[in-house]
N, CA, C and O atoms as CSV, one atom per row, in Angstrom:
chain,resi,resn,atom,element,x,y,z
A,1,UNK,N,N,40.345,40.646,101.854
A,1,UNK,CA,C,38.976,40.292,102.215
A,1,UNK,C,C,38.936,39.859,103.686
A,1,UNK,O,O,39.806,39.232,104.290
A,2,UNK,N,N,37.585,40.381,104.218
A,2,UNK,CA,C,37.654,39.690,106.004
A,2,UNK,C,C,36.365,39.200,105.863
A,2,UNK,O,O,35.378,39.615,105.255
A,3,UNK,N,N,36.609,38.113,106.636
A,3,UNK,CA,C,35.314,37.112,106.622
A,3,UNK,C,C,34.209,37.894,107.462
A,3,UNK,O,O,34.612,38.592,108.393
A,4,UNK,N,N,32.900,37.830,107.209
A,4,UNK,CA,C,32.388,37.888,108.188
A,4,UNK,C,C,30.994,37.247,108.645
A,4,UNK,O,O,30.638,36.210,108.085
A,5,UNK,N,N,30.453,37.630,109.313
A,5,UNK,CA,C,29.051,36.782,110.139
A,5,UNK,C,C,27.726,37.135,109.940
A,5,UNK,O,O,27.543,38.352,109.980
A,6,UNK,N,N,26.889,36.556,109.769
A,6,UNK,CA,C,25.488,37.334,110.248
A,6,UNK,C,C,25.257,37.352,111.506
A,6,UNK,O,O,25.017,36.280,112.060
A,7,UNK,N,N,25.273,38.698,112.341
A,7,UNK,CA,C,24.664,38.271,113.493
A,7,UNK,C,C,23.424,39.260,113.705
A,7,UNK,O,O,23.135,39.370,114.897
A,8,UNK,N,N,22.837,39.804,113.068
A,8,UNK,CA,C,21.695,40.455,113.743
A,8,UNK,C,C,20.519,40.594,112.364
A,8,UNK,O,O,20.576,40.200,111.199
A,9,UNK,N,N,19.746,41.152,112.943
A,9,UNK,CA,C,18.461,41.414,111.394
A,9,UNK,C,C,17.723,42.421,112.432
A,9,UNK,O,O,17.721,42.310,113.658
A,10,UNK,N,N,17.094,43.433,111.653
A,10,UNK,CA,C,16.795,44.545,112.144
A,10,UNK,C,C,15.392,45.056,111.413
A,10,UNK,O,O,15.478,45.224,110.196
A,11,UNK,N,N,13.987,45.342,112.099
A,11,UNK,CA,C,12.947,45.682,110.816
A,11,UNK,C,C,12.538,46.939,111.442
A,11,UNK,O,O,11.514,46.946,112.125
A,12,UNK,N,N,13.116,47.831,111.309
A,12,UNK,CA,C,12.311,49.496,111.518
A,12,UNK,C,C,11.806,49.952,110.241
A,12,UNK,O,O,11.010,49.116,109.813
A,13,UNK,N,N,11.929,50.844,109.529
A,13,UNK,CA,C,11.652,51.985,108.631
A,13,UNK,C,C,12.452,50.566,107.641
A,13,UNK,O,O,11.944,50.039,106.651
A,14,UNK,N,N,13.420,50.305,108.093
A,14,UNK,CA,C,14.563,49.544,106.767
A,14,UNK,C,C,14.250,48.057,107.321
A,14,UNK,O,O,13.660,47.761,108.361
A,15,UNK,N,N,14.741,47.303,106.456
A,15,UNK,CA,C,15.424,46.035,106.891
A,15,UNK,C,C,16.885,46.217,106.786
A,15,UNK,O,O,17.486,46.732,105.842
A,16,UNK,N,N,17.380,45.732,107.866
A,16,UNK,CA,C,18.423,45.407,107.856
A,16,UNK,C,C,19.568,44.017,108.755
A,16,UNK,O,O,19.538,43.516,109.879
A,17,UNK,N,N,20.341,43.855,107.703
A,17,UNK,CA,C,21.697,42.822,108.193
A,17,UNK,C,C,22.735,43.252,108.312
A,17,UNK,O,O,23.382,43.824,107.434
A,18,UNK,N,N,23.113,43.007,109.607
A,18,UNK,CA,C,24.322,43.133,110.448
A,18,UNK,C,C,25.357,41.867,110.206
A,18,UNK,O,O,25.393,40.715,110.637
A,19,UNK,N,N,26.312,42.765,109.164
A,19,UNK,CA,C,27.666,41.426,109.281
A,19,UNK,C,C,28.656,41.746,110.411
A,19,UNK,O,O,29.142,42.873,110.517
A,20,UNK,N,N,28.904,40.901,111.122
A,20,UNK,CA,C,30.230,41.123,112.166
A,20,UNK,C,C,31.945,40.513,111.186
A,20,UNK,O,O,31.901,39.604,110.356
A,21,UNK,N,N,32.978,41.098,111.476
A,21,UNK,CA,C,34.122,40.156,111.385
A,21,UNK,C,C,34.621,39.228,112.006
A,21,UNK,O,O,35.249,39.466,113.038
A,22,UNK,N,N,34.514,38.333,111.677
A,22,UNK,CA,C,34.928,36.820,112.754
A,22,UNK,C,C,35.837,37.124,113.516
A,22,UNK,O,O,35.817,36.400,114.511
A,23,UNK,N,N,36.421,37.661,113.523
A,23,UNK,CA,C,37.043,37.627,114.528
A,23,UNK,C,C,36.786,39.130,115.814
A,23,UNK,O,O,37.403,39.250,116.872
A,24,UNK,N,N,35.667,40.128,115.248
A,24,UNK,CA,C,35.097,40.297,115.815
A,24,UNK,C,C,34.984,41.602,116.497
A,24,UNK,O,O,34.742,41.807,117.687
A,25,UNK,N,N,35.191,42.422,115.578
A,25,UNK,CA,C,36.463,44.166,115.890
A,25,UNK,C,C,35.447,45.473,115.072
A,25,UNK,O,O,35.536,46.700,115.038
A,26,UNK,N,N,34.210,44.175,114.301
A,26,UNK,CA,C,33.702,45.696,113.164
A,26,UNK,C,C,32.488,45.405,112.752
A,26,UNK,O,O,32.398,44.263,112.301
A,27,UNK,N,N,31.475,46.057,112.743
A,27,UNK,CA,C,30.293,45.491,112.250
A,27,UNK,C,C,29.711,46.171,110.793
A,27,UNK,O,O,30.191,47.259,110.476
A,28,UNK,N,N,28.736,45.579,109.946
A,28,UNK,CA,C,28.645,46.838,108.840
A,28,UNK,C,C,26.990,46.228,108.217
A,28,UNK,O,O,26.744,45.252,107.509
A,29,UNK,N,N,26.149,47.170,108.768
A,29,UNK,CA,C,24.887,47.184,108.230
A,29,UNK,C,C,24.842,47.078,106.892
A,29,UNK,O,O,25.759,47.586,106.246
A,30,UNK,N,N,23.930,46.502,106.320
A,30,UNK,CA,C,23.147,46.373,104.864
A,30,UNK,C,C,21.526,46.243,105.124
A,30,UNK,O,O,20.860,45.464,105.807
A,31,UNK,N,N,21.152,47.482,104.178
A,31,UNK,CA,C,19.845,47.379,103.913
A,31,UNK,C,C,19.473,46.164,103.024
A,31,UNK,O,O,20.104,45.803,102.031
A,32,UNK,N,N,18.629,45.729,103.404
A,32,UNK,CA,C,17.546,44.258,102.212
A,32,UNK,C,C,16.312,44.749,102.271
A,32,UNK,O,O,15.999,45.794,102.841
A,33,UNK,N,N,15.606,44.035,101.703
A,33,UNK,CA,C,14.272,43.509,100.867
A,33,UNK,C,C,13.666,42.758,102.160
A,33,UNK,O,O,14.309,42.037,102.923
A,34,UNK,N,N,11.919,43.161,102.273
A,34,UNK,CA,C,11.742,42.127,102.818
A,34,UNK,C,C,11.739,40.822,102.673
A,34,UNK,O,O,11.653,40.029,103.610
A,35,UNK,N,N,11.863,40.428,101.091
A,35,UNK,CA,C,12.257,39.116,101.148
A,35,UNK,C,C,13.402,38.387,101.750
A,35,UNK,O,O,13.578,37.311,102.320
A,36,UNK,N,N,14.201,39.550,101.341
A,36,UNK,CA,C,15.364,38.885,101.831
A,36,UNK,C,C,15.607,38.796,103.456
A,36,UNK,O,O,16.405,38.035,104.003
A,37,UNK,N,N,15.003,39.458,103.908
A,37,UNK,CA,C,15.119,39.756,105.518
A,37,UNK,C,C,13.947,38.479,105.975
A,37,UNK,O,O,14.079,37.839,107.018
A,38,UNK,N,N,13.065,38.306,105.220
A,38,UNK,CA,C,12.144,36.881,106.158
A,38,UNK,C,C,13.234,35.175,105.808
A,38,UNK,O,O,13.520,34.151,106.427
A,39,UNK,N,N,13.442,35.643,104.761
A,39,UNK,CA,C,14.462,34.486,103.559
A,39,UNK,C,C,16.219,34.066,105.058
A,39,UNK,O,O,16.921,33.100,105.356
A,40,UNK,N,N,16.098,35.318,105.414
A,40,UNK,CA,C,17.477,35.042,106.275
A,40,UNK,C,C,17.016,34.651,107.579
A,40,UNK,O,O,17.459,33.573,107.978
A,41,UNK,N,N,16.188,35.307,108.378
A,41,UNK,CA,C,15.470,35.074,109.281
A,41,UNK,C,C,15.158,33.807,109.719
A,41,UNK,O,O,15.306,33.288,110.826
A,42,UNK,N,N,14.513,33.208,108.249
A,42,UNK,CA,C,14.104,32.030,108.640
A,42,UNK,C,C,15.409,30.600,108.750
A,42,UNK,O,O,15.408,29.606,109.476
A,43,UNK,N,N,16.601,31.147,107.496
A,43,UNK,CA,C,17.775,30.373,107.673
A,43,UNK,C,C,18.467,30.650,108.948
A,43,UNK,O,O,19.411,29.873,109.087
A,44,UNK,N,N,18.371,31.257,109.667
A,44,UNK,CA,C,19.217,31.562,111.385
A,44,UNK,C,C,18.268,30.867,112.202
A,44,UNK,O,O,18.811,30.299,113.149
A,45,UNK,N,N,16.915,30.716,112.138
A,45,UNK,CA,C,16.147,30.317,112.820
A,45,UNK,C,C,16.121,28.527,112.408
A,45,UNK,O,O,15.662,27.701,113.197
A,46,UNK,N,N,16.627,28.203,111.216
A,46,UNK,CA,C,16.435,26.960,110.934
A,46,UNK,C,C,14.940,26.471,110.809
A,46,UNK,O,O,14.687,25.327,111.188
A,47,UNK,N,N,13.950,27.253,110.308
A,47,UNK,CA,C,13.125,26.839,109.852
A,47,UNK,C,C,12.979,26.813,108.619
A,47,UNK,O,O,13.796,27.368,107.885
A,48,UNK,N,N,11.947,26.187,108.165
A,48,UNK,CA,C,11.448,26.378,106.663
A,48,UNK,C,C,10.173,27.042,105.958
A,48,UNK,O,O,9.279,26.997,106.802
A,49,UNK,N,N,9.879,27.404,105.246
A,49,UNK,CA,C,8.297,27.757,104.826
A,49,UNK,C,C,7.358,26.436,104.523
A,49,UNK,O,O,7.761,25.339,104.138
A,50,UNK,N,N,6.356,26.726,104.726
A,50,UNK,CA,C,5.380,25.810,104.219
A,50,UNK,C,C,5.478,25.664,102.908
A,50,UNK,O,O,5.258,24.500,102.576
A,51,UNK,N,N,5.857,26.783,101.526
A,51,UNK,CA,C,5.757,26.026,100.298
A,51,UNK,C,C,7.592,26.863,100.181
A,51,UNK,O,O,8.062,27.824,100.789
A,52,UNK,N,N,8.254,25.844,99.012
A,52,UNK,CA,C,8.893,26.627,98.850
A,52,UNK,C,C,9.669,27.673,98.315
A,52,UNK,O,O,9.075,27.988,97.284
A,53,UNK,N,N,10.612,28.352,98.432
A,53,UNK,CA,C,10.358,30.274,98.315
A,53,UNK,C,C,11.343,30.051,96.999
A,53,UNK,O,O,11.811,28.968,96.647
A,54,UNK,N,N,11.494,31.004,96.521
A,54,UNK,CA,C,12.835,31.649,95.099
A,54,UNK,C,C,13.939,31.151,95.985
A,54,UNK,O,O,14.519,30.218,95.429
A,55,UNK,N,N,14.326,31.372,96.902
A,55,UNK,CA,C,15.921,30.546,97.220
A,55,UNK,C,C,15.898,29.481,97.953
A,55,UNK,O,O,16.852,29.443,98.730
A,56,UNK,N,N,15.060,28.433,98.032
A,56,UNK,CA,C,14.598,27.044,98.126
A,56,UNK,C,C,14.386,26.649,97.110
A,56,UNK,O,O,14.424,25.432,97.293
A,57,UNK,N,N,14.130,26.844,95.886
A,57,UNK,CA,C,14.236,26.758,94.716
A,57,UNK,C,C,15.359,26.802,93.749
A,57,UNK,O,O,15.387,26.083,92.750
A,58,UNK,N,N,16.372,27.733,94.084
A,58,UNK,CA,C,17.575,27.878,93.977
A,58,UNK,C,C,18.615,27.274,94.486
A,58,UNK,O,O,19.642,27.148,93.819
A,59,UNK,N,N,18.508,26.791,95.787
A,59,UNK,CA,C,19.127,26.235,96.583
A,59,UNK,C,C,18.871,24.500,95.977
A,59,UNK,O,O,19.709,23.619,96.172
A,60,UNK,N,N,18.149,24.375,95.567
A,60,UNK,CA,C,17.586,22.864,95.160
A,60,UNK,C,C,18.393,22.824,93.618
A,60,UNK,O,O,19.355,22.064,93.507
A,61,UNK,N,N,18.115,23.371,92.856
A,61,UNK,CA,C,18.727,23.484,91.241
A,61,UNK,C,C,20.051,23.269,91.046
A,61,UNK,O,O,20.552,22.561,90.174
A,62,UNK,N,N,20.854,24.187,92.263
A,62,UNK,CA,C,22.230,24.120,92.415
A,62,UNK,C,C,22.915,23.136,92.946
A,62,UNK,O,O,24.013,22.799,92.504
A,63,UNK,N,N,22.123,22.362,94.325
A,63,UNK,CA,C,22.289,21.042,94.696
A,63,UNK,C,C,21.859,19.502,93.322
A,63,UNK,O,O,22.605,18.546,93.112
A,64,UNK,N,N,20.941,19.672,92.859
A,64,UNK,CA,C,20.412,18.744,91.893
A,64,UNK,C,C,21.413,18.871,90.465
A,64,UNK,O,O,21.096,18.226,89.466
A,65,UNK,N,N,22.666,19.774,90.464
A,65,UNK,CA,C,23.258,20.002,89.565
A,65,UNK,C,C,24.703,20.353,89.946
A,65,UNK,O,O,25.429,21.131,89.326
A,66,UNK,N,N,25.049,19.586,91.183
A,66,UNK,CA,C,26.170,19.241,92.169
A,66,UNK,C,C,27.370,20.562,92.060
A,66,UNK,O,O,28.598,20.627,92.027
A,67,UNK,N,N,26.254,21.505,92.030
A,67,UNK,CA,C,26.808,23.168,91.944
A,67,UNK,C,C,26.946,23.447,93.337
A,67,UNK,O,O,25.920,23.065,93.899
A,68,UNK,N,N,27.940,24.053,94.323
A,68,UNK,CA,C,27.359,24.554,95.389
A,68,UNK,C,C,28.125,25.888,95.531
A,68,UNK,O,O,28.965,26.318,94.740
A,69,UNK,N,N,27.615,26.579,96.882
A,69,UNK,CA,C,28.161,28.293,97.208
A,69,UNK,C,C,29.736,27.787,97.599
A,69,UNK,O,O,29.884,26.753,98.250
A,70,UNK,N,N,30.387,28.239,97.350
A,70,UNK,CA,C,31.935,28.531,97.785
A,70,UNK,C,C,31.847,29.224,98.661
A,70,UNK,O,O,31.555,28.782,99.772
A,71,UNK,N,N,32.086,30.624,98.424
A,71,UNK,CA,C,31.743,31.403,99.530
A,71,UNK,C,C,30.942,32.714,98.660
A,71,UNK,O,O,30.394,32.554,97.570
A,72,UNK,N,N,31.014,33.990,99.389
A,72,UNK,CA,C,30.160,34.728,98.900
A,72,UNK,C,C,31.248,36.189,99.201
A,72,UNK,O,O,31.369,36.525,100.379
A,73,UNK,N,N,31.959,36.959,98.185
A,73,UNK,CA,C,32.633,38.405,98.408
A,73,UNK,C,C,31.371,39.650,98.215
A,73,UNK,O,O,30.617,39.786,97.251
A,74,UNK,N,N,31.445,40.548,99.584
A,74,UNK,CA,C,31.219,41.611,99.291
A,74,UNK,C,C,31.969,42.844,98.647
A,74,UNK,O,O,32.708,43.552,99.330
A,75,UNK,N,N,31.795,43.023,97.584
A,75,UNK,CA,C,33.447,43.465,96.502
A,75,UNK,C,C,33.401,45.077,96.329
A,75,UNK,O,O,34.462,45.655,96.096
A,76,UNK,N,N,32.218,45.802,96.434
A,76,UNK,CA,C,32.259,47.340,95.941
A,76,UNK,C,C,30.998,48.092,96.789
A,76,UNK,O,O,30.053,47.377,97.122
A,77,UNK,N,N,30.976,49.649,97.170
A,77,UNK,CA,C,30.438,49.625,97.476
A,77,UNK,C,C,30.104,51.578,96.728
A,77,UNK,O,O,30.963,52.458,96.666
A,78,UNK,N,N,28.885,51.679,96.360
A,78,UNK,CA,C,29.345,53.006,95.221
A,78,UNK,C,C,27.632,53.552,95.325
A,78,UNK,O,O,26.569,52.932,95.313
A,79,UNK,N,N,27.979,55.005,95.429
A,79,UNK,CA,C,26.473,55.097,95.848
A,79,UNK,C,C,25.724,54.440,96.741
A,79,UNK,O,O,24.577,54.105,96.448
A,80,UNK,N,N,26.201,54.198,97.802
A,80,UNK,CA,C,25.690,53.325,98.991
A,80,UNK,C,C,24.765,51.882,98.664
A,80,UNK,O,O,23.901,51.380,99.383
A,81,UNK,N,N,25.148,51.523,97.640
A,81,UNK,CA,C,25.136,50.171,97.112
A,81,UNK,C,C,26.019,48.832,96.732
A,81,UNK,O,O,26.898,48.682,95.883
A,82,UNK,N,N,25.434,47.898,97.705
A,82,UNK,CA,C,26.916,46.944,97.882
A,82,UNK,C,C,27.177,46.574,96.798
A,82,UNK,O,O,26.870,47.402,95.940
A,83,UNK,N,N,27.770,45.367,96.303
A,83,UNK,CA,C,27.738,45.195,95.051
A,83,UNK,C,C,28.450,43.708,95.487
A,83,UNK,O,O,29.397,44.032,96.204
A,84,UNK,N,N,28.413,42.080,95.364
A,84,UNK,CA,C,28.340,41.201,95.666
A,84,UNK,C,C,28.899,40.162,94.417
A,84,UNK,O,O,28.317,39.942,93.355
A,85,UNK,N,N,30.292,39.555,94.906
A,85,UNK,CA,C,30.250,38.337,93.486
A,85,UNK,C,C,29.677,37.006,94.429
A,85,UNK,O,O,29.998,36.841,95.606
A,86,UNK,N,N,29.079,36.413,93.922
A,86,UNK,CA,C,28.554,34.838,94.685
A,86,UNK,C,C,29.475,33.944,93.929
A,86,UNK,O,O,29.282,33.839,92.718
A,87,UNK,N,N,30.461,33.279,94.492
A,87,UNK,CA,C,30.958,32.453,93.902
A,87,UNK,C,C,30.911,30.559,94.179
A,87,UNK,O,O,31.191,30.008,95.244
A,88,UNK,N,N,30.498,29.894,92.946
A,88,UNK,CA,C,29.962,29.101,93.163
A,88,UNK,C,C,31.176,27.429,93.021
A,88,UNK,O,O,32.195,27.916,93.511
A,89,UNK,N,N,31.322,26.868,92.887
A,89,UNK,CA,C,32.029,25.569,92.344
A,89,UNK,C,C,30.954,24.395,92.013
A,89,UNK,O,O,30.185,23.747,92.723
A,90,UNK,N,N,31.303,24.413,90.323
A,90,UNK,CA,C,30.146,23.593,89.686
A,90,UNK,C,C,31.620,22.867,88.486
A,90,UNK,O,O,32.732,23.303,88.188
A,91,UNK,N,N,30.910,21.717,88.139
A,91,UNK,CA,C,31.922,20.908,87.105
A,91,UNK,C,C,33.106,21.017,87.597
A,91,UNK,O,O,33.558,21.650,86.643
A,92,UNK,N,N,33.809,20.944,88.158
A,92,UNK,CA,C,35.061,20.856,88.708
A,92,UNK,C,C,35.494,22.585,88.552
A,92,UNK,O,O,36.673,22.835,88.801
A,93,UNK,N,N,34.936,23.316,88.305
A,93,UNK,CA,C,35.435,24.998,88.086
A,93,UNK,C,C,34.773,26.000,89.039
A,93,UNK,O,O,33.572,25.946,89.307
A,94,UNK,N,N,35.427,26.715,89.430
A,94,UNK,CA,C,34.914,28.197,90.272
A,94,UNK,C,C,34.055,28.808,89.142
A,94,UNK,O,O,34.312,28.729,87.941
A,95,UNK,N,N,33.094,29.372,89.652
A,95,UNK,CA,C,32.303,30.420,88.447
A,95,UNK,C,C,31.956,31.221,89.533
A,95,UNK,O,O,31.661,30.800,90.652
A,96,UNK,N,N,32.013,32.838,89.040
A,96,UNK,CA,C,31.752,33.878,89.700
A,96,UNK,C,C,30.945,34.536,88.768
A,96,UNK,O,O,31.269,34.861,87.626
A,97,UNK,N,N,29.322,34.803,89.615
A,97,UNK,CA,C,28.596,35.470,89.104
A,97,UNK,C,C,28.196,36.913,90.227
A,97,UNK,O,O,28.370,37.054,91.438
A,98,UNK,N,N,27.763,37.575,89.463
A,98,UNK,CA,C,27.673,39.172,89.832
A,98,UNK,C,C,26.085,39.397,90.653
A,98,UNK,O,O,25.075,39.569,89.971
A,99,UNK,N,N,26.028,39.369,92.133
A,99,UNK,CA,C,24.556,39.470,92.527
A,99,UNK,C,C,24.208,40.211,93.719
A,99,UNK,O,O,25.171,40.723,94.289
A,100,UNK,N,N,23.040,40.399,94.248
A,100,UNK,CA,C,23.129,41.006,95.150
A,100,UNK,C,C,23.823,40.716,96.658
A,100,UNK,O,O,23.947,39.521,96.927
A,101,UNK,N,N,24.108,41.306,97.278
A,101,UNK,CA,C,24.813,40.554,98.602
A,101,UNK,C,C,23.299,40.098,99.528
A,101,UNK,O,O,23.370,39.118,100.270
A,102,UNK,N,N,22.227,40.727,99.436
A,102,UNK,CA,C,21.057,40.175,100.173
A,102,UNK,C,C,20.616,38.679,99.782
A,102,UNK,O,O,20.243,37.794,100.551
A,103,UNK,N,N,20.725,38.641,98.698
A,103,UNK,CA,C,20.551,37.200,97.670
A,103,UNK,C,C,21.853,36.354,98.035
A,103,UNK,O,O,21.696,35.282,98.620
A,104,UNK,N,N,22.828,36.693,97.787
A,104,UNK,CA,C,24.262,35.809,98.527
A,104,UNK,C,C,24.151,35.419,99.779
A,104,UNK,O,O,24.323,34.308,100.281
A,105,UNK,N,N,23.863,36.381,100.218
A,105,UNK,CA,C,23.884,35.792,102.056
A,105,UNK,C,C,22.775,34.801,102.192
A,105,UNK,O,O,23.005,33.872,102.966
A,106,UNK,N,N,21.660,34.817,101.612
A,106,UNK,CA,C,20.734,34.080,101.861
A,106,UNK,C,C,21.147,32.536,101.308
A,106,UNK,O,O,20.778,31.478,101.819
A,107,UNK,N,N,21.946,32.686,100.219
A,107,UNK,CA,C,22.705,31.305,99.914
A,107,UNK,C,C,23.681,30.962,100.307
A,107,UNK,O,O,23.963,29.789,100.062
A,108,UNK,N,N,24.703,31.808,101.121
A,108,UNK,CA,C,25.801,31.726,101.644
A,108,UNK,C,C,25.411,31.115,102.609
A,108,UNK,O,O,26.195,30.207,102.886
A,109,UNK,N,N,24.101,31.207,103.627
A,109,UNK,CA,C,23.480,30.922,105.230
A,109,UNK,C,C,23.190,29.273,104.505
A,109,UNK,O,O,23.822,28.436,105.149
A,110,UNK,N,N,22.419,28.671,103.375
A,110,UNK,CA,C,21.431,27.920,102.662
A,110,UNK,C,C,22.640,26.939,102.878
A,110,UNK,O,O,22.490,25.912,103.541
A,111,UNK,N,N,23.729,27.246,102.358
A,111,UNK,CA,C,25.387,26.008,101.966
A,111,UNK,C,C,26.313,26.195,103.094
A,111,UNK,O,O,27.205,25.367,103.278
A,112,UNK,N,N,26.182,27.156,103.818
A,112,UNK,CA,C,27.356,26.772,105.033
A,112,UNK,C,C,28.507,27.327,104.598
A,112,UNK,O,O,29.650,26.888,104.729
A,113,UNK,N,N,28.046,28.569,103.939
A,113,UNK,CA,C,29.669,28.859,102.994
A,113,UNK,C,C,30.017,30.298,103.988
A,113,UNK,O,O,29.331,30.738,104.910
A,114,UNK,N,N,31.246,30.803,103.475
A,114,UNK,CA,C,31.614,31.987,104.348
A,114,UNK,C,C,31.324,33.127,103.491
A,114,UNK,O,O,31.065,33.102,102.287
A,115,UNK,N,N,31.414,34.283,104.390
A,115,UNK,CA,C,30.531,35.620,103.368
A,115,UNK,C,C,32.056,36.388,104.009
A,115,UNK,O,O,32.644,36.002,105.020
A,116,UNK,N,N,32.434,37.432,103.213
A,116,UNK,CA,C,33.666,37.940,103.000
A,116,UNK,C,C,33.208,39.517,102.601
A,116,UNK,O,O,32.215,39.908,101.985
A,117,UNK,N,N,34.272,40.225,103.168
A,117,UNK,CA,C,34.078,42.314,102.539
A,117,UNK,C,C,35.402,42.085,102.399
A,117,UNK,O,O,36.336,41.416,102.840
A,118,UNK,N,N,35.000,43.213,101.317
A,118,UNK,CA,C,36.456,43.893,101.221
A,118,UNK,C,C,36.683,44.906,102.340
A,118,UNK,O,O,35.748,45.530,102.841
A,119,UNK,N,N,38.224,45.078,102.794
A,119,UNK,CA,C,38.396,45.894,103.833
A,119,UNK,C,C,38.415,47.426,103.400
A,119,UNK,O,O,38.674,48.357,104.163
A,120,UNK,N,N,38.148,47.515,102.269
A,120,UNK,CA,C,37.925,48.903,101.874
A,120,UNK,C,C,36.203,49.392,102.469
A,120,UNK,O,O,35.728,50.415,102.963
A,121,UNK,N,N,35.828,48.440,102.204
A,121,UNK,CA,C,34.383,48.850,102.038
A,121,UNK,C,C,34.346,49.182,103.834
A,121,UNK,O,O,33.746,50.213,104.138
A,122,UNK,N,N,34.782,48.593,104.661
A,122,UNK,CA,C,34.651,47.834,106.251
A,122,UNK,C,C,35.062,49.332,106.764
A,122,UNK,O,O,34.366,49.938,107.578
A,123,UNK,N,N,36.176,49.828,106.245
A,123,UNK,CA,C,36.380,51.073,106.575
A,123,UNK,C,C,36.147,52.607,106.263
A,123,UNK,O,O,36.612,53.696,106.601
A,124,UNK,N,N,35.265,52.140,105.513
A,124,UNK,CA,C,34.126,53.338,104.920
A,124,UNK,C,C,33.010,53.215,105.627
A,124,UNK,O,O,32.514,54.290,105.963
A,125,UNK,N,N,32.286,51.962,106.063
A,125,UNK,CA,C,31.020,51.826,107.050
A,125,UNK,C,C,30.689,51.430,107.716
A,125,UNK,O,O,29.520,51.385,108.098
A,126,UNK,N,N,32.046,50.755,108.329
A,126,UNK,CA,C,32.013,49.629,109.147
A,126,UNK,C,C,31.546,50.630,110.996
A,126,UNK,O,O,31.486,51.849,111.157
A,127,UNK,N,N,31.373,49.835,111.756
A,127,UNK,CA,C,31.272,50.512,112.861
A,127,UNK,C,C,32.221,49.348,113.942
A,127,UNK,O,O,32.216,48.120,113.867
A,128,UNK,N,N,32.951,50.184,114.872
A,128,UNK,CA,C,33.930,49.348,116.287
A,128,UNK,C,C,33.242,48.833,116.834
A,128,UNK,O,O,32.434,49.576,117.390
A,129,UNK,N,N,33.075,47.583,117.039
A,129,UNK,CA,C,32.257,46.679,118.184
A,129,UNK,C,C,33.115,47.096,119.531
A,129,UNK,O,O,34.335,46.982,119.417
A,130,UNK,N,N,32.643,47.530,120.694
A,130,UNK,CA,C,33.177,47.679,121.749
A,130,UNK,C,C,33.494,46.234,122.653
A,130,UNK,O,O,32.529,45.588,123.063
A,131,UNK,N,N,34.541,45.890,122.863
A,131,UNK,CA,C,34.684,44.780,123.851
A,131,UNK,C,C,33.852,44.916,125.080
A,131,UNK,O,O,33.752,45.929,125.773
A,132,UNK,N,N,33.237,43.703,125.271
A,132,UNK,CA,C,32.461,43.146,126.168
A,132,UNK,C,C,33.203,42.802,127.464
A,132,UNK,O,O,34.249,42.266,127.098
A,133,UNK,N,N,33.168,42.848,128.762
A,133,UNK,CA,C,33.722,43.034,129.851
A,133,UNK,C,C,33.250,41.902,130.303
A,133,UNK,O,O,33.509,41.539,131.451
C-alpha cells in the first residue's frame, strides 16, 4: 500500500479527485459525486455548511461512539471502479467495512487519517508527476 494525498478537485464534464503519493512520484484521478466533490471541497477549505450534511452526521455518530477513521485503503480497481475498505477503530478493535473511496476520503479528510492504494491499482492509472525545477 502507498499512502497518499488529496491534492486537487476538478469540476468539468466529471468531478474529480486527485490523490498524489506522499512522497510524491504518481498521481491517480477518481471520479465522485457531486456530493462528494462539495463534501471534500469544503473539508480542504476548512469550512463548514450551514446545516449539517450525511458526513457531518456521520462524522458526529462515530465520534459520540468513540469510533474513529484509522485510515482509509484503496484496495481494487475492476471495471474502472475503485473499490475502498474504510477502516475504523471502535471498542478497542479494528473493523473494516467495504465503501466507497469518495465517501472514505471525505472521512479520511473529517479524522486526520491517512488514505492508502494499492500499488497495483497506482500502476494501472496512476500518472508520473514530473519534478518541479
Amino acid at each position: 500500500m502507498i499512502e497518499m494525498r488529496v491534492v486537487d478537485l476538478r469540476q468539468d464534464e466529471q468531478n474529480v479527485v486527485w490523490l498524489q503519493s506522499v512522497e510524491g512520484s504518481v498521481m491517480v484521478p477518481i471520479e465522485i459525486g457531486h456530493v462528494e466533490y462539495r463534501s471534500i471541497r469544503s473539508e480542504l477549505a476548512g469550512k463548514s455548511m450551514p446545516r449539517p450534511l450525511a458526513y457531518d452526521l456521520m462524522y458526529a455518530m462515530l465520534a459520540h461512539f468513540d469510533a474513529e477513521v484509522e485510515k482509509v485503503q484503496i484496495v481494487e480497481l475492476q471495471n474502472q471502479i475503485f473499490y475502498a475498505e474504510l477502516i475504523l477503530f471502535a471498542r478497542g478493535e479494528q473493523v473494516h467495512l467495504d465503501a466507497r473511496p469518495s465517501d472514505s476520503i471525505v472521512l479520511a479528510l473529517k479524522f486526520g487519517a491517512p488514505i492508502y492504494m494499492d500499488a497495483k491499482i497506482i500502476q494501472q492509472v496512476g500518472f508520473k508527476v514530473r519534478p518541479t525545477e
